[in-house]
C-alpha positions in Angstrom: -36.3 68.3 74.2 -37.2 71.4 76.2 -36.7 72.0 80.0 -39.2 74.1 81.9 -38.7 75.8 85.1 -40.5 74.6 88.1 -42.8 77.8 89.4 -42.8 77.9 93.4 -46.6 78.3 94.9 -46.7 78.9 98.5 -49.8 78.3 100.7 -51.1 78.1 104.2 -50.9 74.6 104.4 -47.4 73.8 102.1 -44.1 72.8 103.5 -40.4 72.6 103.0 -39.8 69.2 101.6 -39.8 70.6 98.3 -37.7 73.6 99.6 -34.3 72.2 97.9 -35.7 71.7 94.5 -37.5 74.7 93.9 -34.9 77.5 93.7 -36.0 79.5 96.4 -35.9 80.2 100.2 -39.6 79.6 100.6 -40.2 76.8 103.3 -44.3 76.9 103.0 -44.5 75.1 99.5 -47.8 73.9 98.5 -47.4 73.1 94.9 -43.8 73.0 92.8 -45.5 73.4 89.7 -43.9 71.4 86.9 -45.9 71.9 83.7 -48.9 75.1 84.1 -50.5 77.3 82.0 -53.1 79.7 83.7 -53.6 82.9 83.9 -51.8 83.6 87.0 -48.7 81.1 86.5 -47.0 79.6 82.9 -43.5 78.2 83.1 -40.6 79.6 81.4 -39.1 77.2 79.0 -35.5 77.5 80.4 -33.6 74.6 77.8 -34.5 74.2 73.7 -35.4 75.5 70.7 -38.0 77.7 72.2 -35.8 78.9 75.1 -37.2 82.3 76.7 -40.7 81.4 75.6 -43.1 80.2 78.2 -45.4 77.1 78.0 -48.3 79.3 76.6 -46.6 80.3 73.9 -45.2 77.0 72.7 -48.6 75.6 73.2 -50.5 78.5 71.4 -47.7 77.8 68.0 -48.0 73.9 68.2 -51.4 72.8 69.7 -53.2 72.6 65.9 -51.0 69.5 64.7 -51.7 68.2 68.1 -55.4 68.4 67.5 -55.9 70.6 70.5 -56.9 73.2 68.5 -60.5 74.1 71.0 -57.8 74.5 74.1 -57.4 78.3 75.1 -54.3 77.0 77.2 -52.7 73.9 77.6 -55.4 71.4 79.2 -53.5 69.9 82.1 -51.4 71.2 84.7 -49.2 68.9 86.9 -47.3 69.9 90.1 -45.4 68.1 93.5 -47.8 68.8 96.5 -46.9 69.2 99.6 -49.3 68.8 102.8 -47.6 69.7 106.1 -50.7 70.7 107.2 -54.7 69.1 106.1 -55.3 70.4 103.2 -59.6 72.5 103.1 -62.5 70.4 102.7 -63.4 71.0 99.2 -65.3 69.8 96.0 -64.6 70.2 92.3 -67.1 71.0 89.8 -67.7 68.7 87.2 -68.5 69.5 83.4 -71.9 70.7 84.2 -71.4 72.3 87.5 -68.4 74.5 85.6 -70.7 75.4 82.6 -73.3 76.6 85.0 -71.9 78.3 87.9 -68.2 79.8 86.0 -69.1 79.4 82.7 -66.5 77.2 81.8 -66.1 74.5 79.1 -65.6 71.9 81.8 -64.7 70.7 85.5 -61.9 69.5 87.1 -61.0 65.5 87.6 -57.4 64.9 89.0 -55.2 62.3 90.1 -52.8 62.1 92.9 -49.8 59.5 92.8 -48.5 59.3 96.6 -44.5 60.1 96.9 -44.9 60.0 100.9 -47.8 58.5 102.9 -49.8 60.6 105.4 -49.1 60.7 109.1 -52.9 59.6 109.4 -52.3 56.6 106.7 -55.2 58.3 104.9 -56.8 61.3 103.4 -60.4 62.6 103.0 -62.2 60.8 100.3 -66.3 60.8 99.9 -68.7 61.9 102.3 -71.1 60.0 104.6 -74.1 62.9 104.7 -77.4 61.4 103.3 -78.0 64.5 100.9 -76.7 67.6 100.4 -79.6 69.0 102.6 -78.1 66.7 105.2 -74.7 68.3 104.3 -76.1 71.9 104.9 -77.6 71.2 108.0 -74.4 69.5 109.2 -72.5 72.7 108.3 -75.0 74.9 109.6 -74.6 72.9 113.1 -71.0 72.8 113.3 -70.4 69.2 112.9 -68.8 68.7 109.7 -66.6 66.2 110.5 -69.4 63.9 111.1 -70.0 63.9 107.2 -66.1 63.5 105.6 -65.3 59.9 104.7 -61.8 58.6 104.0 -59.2 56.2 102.5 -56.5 54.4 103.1 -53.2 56.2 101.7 -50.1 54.7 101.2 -46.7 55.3 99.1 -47.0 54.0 95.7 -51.2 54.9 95.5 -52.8 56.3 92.2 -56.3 57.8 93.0 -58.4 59.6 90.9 -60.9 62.2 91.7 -63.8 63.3 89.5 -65.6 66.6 89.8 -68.3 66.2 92.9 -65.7 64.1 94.6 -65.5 65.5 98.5 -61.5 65.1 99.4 -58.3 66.4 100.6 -55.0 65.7 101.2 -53.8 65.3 104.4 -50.8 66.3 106.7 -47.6 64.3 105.9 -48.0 63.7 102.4 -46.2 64.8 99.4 -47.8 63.6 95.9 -47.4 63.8 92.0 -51.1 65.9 91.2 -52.4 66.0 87.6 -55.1 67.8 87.0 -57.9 68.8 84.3 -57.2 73.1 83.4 -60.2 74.3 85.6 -59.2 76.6 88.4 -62.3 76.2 90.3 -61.7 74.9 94.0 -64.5 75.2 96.6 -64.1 75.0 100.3 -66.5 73.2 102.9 -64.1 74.4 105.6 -60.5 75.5 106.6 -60.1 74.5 110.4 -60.6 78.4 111.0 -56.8 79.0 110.1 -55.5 82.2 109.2 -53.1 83.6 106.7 -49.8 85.5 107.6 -52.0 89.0 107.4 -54.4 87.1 110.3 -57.5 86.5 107.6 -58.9 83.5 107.5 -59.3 82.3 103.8 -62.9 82.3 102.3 -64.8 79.5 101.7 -67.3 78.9 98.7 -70.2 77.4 100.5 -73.0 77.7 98.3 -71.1 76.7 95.3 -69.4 73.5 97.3 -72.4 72.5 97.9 -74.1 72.8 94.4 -71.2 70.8 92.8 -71.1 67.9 96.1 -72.1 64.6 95.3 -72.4 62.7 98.2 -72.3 59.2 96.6 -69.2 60.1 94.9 -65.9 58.4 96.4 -62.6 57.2 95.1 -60.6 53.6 94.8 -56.9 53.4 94.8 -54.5 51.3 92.3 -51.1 50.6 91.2 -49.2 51.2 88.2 -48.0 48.2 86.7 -44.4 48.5 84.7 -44.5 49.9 81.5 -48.0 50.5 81.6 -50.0 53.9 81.2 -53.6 54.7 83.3 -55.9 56.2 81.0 -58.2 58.7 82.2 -61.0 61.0 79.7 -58.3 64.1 79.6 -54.6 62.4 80.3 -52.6 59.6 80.7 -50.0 59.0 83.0 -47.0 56.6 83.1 -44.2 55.5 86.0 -40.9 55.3 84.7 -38.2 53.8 86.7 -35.8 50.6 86.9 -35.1 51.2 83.4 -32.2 53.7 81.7 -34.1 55.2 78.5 -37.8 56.3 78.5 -38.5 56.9 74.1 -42.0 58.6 73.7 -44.1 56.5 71.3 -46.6 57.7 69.2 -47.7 61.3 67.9 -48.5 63.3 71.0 -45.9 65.0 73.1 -45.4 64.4 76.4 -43.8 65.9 79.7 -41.2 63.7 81.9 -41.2 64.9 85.3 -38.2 64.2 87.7 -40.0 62.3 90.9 -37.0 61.1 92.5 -33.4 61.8 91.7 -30.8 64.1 89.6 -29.9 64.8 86.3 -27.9 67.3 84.5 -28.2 68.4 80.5 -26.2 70.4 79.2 -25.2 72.4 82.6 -28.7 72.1 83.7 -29.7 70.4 86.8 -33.0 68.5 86.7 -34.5 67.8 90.0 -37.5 66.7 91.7 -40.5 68.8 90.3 -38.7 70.0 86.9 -40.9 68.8 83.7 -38.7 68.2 80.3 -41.3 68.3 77.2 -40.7 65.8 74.8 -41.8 65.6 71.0 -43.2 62.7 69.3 -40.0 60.1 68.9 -37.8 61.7 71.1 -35.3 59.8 73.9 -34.4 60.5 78.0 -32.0 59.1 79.6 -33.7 58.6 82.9 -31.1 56.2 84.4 -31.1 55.8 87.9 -34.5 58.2 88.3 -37.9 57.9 88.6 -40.2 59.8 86.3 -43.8 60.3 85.7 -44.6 60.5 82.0 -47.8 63.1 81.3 -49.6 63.5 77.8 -53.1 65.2 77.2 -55.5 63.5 74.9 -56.5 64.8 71.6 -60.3 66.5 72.1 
């Protein structure tokens, strides 16, 4: 068992909700990262063998008897979002769209489990242009809200989101995210708002608009007890009502605290903080509610 340290990501559009968990002063949290490996962030393993490493380096030693060997970094990230604020219109690329236009091995698909519900009841989802020539022109006239779609969003929703999917989250709402390793976000638009140095944040027009598939649009589900959704790169699994959580199989997995408080060891584990667990290996998760992550072997 290893405990990583949650990393703090502020943005224009984060919040404080996740202010008392995260270690810090910072009151415009967008993501409390739980579990990341990119160039720019990697969590410090903080509990365990590998204490003082960071999540790179345990993956780099242990990825080959995971059969994850054709990973340059550990191939999903996982986080607590916060929206005060709407979140940019934006697109994904998919596997094709990444190869292409970054040169990546693939795109981005993600899923969001909903902690708290929107003020709206809903968030951006699809989009009702015709074509992406249709989508341009929209753009080009100023009328993009005529094109964005939506879904209902409630407490307790799993979505998934594949690469071409049109979306954000909206104000209100504070989810579990897992996501595919592929930086790559593009922006249809940011409601003109402007960072604390007064710039407005760029958008990636042409790019959002090569990867947009307008006939692309999400469904929502439950998680039934006990039982993991599958998707091509992850699985995911809600753990609560219960007192042990034992991680079957031969693939390790991260437990992250959704709801609740722990302490091992002197260590307090709280919303947003990810414990890795080997193959085999027990939580007690009494009186908590987790979400259980593992990658799939390539």
């Amino acid at each position: 068992m290893q405990i990583l340290k949650p990393i703090v990501h502020e943005t224009i559009w984060g919040g404080a909700k996740l202010t008392p968990y995260s270690g810090s002063n910072c009151h415009k949290i967008g993501h409390l990262y739980s579990a990341i490996d990119t160039e720019e962030f990697k969590n410090e393993i903080i509990y365990g063998p590998d204490k003082g490493k960071n999540i790179h380096d345990w993956f780099m030693e242990n990825r080959d008897k995971y059969g994850l060997s054709k990973y340059p970094e550990l191939p999903i990230l996982m986080a607590l979002v916060e929206a005060d604020d709407d979140l940019s219109i934006q697109v994904h690329p998919d596997d094709k769209k990444a190869q292409e236009l970054e040169n990546k091995p693939f795109g981005k698909n993600e899923s969001f489990y909903t902690l708290e519900a929107p003020k709206s009841g809903k968030m951006y989802n699809g989009c009702k242009a015709k074509s992406v020539d249709d989508m341009k022109q929209k753009i080009k006239d100023g009328k993009i809200a005529e094109t964005l779609d939506s879904m209902p969003c409630e407490e307790g929703d799993y979505v998934y989101i594949v690469g071409g999917t049109l979306h954000a989250a909206t104000a209100g709402s504070l989810h579990f995210e897992i996501e595919e390793n592929c930086e790559k976000t593009y922006r249809f638009y940011d409601y003109d708002r402007v960072d604390k140095d007064g710039k407005k944040r760029p958008l990636q027009l042409e790019k959002a608009l090569a990867c947009l598939d307008v006939n692309k649009k999400s469904t929502s589900r439950k998680y039934k007890d006990g039982e993991p959704i599958e998707e091509r790169m992850y699985s995911t699994q809600l753990v609560k009502g219960v007192d042990t959580f034992e991680n079957k199989g031969d693939m390790f997995a991260f437990a992250v605290m959704l709801r609740g408080e722990k302490e091992i060891d002197g260590i307090k584990i709280l919303p947003g903080t990810a414990i890795l667990l080997e193959p085999n290996e027990k939580l007690d998760v009494s009186g908590c509610e987790f979400m259980i992550a593992k990658p799939k072997r390539a």
